[in-house]
MDAnalysis code that builds the backbone (N, CA, C; Angstrom):
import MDAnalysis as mda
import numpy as np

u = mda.Universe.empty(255, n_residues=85, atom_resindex=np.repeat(np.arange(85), 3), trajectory=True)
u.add_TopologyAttr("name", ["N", "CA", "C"] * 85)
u.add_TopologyAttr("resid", np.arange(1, 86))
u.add_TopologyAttr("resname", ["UNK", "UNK", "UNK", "UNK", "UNK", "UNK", "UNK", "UNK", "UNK", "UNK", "UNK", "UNK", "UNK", "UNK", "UNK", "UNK", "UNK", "UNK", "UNK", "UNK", "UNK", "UNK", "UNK", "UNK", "UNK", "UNK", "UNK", "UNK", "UNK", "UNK", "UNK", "UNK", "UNK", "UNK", "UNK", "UNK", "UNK", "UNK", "UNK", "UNK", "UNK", "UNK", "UNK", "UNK", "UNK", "UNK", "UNK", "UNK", "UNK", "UNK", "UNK", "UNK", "UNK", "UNK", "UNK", "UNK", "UNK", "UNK", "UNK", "UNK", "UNK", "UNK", "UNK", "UNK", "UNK", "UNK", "UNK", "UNK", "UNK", "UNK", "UNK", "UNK", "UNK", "UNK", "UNK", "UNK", "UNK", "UNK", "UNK", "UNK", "UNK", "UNK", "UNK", "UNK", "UNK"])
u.atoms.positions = np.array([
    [1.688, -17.665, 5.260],
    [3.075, -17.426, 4.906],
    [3.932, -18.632, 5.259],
    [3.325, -19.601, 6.214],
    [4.448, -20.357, 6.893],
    [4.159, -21.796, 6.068],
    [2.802, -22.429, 5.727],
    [2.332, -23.124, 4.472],
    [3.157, -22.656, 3.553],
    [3.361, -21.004, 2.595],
    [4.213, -21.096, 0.991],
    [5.631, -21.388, 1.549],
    [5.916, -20.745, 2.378],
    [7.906, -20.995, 2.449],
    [7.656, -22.117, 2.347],
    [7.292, -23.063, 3.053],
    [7.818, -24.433, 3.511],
    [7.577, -25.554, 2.305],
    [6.206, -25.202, 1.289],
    [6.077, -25.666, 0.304],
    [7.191, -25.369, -0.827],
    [7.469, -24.086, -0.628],
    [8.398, -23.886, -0.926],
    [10.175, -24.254, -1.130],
    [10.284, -25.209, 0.369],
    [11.333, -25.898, 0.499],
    [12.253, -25.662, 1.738],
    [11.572, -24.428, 2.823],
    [12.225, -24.188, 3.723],
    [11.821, -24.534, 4.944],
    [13.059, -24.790, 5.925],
    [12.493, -26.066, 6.672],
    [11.373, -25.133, 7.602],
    [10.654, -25.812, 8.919],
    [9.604, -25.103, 9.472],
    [10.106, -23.738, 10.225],
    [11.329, -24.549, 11.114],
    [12.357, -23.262, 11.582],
    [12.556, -22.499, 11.220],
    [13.355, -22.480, 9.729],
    [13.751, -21.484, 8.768],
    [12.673, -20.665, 8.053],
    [10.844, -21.172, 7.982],
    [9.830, -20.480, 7.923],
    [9.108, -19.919, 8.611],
    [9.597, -19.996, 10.024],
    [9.155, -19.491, 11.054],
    [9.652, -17.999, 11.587],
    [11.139, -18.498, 11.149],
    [11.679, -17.200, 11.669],
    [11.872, -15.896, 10.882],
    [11.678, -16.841, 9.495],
    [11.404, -15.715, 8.103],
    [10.110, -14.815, 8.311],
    [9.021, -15.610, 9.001],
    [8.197, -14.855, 8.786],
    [7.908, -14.213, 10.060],
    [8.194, -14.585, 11.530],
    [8.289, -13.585, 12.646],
    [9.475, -12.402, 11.895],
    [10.448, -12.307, 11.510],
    [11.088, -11.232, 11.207],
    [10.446, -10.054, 10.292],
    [9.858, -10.622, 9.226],
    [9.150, -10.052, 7.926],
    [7.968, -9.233, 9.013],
    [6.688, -10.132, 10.107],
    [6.122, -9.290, 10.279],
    [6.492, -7.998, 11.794],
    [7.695, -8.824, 12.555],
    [8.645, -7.408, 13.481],
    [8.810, -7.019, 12.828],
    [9.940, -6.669, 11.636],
    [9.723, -5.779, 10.443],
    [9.265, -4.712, 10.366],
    [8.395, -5.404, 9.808],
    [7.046, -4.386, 9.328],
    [6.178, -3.246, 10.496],
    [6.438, -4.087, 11.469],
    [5.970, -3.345, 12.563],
    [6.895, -2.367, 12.939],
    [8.332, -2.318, 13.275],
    [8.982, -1.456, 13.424],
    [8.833, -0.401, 12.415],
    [9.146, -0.440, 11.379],
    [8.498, 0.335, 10.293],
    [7.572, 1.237, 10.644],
    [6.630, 0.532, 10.618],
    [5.287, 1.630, 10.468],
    [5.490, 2.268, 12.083],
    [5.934, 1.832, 12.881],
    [6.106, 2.334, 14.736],
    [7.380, 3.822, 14.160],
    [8.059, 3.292, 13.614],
    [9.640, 4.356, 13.311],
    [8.569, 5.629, 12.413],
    [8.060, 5.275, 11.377],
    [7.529, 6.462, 10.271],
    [6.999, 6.865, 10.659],
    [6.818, 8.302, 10.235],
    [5.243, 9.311, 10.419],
    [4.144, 9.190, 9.632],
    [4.650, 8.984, 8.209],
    [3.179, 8.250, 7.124],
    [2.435, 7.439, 7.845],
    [1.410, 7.993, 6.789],
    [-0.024, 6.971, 7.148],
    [0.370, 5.581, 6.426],
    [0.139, 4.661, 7.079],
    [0.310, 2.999, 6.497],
    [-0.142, 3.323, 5.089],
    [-0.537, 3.757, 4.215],
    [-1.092, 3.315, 2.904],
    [-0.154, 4.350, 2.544],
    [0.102, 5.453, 2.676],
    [1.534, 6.483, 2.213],
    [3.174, 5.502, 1.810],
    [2.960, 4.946, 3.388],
    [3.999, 3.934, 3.044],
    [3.907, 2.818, 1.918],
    [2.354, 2.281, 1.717],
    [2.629, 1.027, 0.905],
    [2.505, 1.553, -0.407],
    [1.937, 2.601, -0.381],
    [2.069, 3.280, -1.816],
    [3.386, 3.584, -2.513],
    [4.206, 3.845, -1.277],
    [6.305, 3.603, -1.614],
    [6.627, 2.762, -2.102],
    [6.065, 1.769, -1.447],
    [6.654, 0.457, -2.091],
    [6.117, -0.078, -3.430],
    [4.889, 0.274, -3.623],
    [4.416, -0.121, -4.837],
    [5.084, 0.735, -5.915],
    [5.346, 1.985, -6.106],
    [5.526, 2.990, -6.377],
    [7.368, 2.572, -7.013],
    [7.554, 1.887, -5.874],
    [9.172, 2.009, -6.467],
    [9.585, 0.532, -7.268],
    [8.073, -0.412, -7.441],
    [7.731, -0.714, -8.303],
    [9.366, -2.477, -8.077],
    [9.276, -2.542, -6.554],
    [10.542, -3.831, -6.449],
    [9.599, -5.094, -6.185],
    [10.134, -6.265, -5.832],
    [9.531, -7.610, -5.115],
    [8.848, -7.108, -3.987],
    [8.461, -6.009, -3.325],
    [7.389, -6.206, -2.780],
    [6.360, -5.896, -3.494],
    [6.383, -4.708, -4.341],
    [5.467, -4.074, -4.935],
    [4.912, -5.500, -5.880],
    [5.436, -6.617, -6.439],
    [5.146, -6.937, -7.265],
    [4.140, -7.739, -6.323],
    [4.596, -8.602, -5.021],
    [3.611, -9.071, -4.142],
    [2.463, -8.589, -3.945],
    [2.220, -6.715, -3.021],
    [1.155, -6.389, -3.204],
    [0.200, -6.436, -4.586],
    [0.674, -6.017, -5.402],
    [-0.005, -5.867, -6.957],
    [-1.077, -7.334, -6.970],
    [-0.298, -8.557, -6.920],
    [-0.711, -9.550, -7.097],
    [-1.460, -10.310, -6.348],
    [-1.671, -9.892, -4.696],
    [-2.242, -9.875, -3.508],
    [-3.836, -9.068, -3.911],
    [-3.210, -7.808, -4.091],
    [-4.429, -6.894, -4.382],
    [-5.261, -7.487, -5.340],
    [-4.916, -7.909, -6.622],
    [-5.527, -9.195, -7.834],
    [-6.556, -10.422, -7.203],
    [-5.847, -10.931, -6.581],
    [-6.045, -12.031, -5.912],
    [-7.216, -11.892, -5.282],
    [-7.905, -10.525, -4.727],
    [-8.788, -9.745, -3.499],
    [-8.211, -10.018, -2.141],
    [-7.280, -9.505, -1.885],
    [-6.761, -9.514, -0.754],
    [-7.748, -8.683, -0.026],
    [-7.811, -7.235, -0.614],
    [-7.777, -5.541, 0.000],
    [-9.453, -6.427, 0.585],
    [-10.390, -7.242, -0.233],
    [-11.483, -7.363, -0.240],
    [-11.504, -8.650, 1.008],
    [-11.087, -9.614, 1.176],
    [-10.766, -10.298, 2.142],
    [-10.482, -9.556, 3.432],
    [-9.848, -8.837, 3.416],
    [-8.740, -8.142, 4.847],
    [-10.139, -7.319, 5.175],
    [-11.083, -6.549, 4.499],
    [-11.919, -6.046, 4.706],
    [-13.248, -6.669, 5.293],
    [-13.698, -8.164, 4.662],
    [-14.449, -8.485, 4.937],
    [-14.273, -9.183, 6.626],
    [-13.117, -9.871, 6.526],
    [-12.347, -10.256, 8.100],
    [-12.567, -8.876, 9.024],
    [-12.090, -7.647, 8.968],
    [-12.368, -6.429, 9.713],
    [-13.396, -6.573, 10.508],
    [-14.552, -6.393, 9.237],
    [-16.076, -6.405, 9.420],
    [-16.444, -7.539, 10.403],
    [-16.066, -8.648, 9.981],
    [-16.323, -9.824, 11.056],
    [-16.385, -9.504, 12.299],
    [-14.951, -8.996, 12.818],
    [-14.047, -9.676, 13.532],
    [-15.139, -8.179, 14.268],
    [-15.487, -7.134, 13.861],
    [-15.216, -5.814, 14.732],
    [-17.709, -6.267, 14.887],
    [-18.042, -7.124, 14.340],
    [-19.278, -7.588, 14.657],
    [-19.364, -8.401, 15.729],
    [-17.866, -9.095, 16.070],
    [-18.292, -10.160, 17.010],
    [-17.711, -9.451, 17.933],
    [-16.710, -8.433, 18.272],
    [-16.408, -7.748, 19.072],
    [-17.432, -6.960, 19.644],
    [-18.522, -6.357, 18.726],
    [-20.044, -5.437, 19.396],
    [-20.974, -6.634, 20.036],
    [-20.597, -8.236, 19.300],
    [-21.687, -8.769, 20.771],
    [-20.886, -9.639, 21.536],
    [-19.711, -9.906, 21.862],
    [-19.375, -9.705, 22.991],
    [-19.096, -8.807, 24.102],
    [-19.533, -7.777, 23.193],
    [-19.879, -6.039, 24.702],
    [-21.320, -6.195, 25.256],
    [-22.119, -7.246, 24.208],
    [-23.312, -7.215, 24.917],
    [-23.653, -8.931, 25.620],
    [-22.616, -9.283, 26.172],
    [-22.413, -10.304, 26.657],
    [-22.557, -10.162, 28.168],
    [-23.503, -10.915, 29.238],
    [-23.555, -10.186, 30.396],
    [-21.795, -10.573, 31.368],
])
């Protein structure tokens, strides 16, 4: 995110703080709601604005398939560092 703003034209500061806000944000969000995270992003897609058009094009891209395969990684190297003496 902090690579497109700035390619984009905004300075590092001004992409920095865009995107700590965007992801506090988001976190407050999902901390405030009772939906399940995908209830919520299904809102947003659903009401069909600039985010929805992001996810759509994210999801295209293989995001959902990326974020998944990272999971998998990340939760393999977590089972052998439990078997780490």
């Amino acid at each position: 995110m902090m690579e497109h703003a700035v390619g984009h034209g905004l300075s590092v500061d001004t992409a920095r703080r865009a995107v700590i806000a965007l992801l506090m944000g988001t976190g407050r969000l999902l901390e405030k709601r009772q939906e399940c995270p995908n209830d919520i992003v299904r809102a947003f897609v659903d009401y069909r604005g600039v985010t929805a058009a992001a996810i759509e094009e994210m999801r295209a891209a293989g995001f959902n398939d990326a974020v998944s395969r990272g999971l998998s990684v990340a939760f393999k190297k977590s089972e052998s560092m439990g078997d780490s003496p």
